[in-house]
N, C-alpha and C positions, 0 to 999 in steps of 0.2 A: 741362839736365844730369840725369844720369839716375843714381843712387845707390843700389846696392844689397847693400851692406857690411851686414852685421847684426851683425859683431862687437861695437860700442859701445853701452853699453846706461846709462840715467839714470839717478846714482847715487842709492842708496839712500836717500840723503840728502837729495837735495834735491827742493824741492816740485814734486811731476806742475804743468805746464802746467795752466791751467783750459781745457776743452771745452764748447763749447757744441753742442749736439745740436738743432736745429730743425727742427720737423712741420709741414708748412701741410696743409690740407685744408677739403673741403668738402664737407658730408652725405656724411660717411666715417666715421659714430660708431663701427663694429665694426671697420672695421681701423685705423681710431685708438687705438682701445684695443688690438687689438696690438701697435702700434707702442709704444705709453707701457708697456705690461709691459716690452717687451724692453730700451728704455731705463732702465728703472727699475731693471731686473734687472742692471744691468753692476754691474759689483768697484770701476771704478776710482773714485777717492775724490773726483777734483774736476770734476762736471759739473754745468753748468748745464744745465736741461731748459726749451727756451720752445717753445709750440704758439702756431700761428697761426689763426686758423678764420674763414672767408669769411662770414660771418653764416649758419649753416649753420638749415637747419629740421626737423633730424633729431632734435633733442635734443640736439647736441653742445654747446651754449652750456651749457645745464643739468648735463650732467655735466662739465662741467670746470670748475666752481661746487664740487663733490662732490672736485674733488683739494687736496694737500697743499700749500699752496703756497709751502710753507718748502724743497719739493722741483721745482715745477712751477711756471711761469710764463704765463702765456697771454690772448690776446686774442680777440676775437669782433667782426667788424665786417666790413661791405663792402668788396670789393677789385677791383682790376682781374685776377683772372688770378692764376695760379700764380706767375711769378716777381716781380708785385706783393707778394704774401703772404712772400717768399721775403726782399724787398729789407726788407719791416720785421722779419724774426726776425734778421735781419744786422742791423740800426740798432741791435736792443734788447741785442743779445749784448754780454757782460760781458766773456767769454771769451776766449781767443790764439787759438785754433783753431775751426772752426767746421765741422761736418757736418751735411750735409741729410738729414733721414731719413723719407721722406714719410710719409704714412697704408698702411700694409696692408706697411709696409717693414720689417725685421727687423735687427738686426745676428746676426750668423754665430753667434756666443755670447757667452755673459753676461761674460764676459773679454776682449772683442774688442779696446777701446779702449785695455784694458791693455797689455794686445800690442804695439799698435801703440807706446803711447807709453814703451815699453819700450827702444824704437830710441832711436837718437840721430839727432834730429830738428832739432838746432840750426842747420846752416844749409842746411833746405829750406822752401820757400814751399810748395809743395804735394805733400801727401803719399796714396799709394793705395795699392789694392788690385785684389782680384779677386770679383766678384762670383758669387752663388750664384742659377740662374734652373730655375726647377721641378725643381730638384736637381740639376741638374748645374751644374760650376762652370765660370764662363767665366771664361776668362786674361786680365785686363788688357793692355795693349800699351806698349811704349817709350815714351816720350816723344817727341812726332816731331810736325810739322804736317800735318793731316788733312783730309779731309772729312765725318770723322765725330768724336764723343765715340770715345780709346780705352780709357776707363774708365767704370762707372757714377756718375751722381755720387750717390748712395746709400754710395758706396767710394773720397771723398773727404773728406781733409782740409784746408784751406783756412786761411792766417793769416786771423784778422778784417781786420786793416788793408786785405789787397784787397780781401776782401767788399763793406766799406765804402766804400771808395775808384774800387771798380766796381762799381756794380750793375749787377744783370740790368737788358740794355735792355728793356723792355716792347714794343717793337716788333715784339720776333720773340718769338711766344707760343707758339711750340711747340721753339725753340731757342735762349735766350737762355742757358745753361748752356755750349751749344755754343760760340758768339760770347765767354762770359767766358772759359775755356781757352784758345779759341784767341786771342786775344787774352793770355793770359800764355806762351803762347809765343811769340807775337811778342817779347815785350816779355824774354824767356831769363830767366824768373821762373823756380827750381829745383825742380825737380821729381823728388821719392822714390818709387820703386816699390818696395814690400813682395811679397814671397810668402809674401801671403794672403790668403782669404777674409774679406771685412770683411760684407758684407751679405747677406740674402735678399731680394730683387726681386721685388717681385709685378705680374706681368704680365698680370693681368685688365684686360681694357676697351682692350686695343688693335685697332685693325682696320683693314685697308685704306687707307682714307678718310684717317686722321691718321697713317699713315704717310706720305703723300702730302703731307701740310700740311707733316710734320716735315722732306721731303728738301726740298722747295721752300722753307721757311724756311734752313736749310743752303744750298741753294745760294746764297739771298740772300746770307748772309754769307760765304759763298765771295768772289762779286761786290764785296765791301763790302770785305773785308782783303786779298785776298791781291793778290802780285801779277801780273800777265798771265802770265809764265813759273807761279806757282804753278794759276792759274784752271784754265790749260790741262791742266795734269796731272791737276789734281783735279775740274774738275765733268766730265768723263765717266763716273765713278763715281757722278752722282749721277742727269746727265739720263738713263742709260737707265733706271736702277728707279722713275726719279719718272714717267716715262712710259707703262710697265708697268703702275703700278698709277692710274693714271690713265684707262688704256684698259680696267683691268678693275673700272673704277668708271663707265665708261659715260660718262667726261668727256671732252670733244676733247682729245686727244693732238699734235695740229696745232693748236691756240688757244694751249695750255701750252708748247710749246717757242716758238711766238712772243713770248708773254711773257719767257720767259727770256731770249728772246734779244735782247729789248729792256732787259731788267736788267742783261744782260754788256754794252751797247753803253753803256748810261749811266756806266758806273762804268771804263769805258777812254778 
């Protein structure tokens, strides 16, 4: 359900939701420390702030020794992977809501949260926006079943209880954000579209290679939820650019579609 009424707004009265804001990262100390300014910097009065950090060898252990942590919560330790790191800032949240805001990630302004929870929010499961990428703002999309993310999840709000209640599969390490969405659409979990800017994205360190990992993870989960009538619609949107960049990565492009097409064959 897609909900975009901005008339009702949370009376003045009564107490903001608590938020929880969650960084995972790993030998990411400089735009960790963006990300924790811009956190820090918000208005709105009840956020909980927890960073996650991969046993990093940057120095990042050591400066987050150095913060307040009547303000800042944080842990330092070995992990599997990003949405490992992801699944204990969700276990440790105190919080109703919960936003992902990785290392080198921004919120839009120091107001943003306000904004948001300015809406009336009472009965949607997840709530978005539109994201900001090397300055220009890309539009969010509907609500609707995909073969992609149609929002950032940097420009999600999330109850805890699904966080909790789903975590990221570690299986797909390059898409398990993907798989948790879409899997709350299966599931007709209520979903709010805001018009607005919630985050600035930083898109250093993508290339080729792991966008390749990304579409082939995605079609896994294609394979894995939808059904034959949804597969067929949707992985043509993913096999041609997963092959594309496949071939301009020097990888058999006839090895990969066999694969795949041994993925769709097991899961029918």
């Amino acid at each position: 359900m897609q909900t975009q009424d901005n008339s009702s707004t949370t009376s003045e009265n009564a107490t903001p939701p608590k938020v929880t804001v969650v960084t995972v990262c790993f030998n990411a100390l400089q735009a960790l420390k963006k990300t924790c300014r811009s956190v820090l910097a918000q208005s709105y009065a009840n956020i909980e702030y927890i960073i996650i950090d991969g046993a990093s060898a940057d120095g990042t252990p050591q400066w987050l020794q150095t913060l307040d942590t009547q303000r800042v919560r944080w842990m330092s330790e070995p992990d599997r992977g990003i949405y490992d790191a992801m699944n204990k800032g969700a276990a440790l949240a105190a919080g109703e809501w919960i936003i992902f805001m990785n290392a080198g990630d921004t919120f839009a302004s120091a107001d943003t949260i306000a904004q948001v929870f300015s809406e009336d929010v009472a009965e949607a499961d997840i709530v978005y926006g539109d994201v900001r990428k090397n300055g220009a703002v890309k539009k969010a999309e509907p609500p609707h079943n995909s073969h992609r993310m149609f929002f950032c999840h940097q420009c999600v709000f999330t109850r805890a209880t699904l966080c909790k209640s789903h975590p990221f599969d570690l299986r797909h390490a390059m898409s398990a954000d993907f798989k948790f969405f879409k899997t709350m659409i299966a599931q007709q979990r209520r979903f709010m579209q805001l018009d607005m800017t919630i985050a600035d994205f930083d898109t250093s360190g993508v290339s080729n290679t792991r966008r390749a990992d990304g579409l082939r993870d995605n079609i896994a989960i294609v394979c894995e939820i939808d059904t034959l009538k949804e597969k067929l619609r949707l992985l043509p949107h993913l096999l041609i650019p997963y092959i594309i960049c496949r071939v301009k990565n020097k990888v058999g492009s006839i090895n990969a579609l066999c694969q795949i097409l041994r993925l769709f064959l097991r899961t029918n």
